[in-house]
N, C-alpha and C positions, 0 to 999 in steps of 0.2 A: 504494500500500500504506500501511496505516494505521501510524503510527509509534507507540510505546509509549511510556508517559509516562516510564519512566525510562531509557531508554537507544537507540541506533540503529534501523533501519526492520530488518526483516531479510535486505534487499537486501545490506546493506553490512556487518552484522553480521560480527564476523571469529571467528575460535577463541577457543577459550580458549588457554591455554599448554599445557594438558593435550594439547589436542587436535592444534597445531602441533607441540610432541613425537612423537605418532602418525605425523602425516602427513610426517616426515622419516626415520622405523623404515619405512614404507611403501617408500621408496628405497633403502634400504640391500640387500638381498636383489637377487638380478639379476631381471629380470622376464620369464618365460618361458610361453610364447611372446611377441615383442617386437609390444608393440600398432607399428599404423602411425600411428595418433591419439590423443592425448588429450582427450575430450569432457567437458563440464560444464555444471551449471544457472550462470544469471548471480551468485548467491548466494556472495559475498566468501567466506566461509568452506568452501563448497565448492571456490570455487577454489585457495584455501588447501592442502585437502584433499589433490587430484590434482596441485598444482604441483611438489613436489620429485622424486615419480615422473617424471613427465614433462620436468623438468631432465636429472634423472638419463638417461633414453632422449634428451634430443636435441630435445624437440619442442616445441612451445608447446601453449597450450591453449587449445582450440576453447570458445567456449561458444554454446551456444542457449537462448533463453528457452522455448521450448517442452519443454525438460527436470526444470524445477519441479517441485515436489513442489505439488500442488491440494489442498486439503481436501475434504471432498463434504460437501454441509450436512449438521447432524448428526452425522458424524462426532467419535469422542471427537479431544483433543488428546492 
């Protein structure tokens, strides 16, 4: 993946503060029905994302690369 000239590839890219804020409000509420997995793209800030839910349940979190978000050529950004 091509890296950006001013900052990380988007592999490894992480939240913002904004958004790790979110993703801890995510965990707070009980989560019902109780997943048996938590899945995710390899994408640092996704993982970010689904990590404190899945603290919160007990579980670690899976990821696959096959879970990526693709662009399709032409497609807007």
């Amino acid at each position: 993946m091509p890296r950006p000239a001013d900052g990380p590839d988007e592999l490894s890219r992480p939240l913002a503060a904004d958004g790790l804020r979110q993703a801890l409000a995510l965990a707070d509420p009980p989560i019902v029905p109780r997943p048996a997995a938590v899945w995710s793209s390899p994408y640092l800030r996704v993982i970010q994302t689904v990590a404190p839910a899945a603290h919160a349940l007990g579980l670690e979190v899976q990821t696959g690369w096959e879970l990526r978000v693709r662009r399709q050529a032409g497609a807007a950004r």
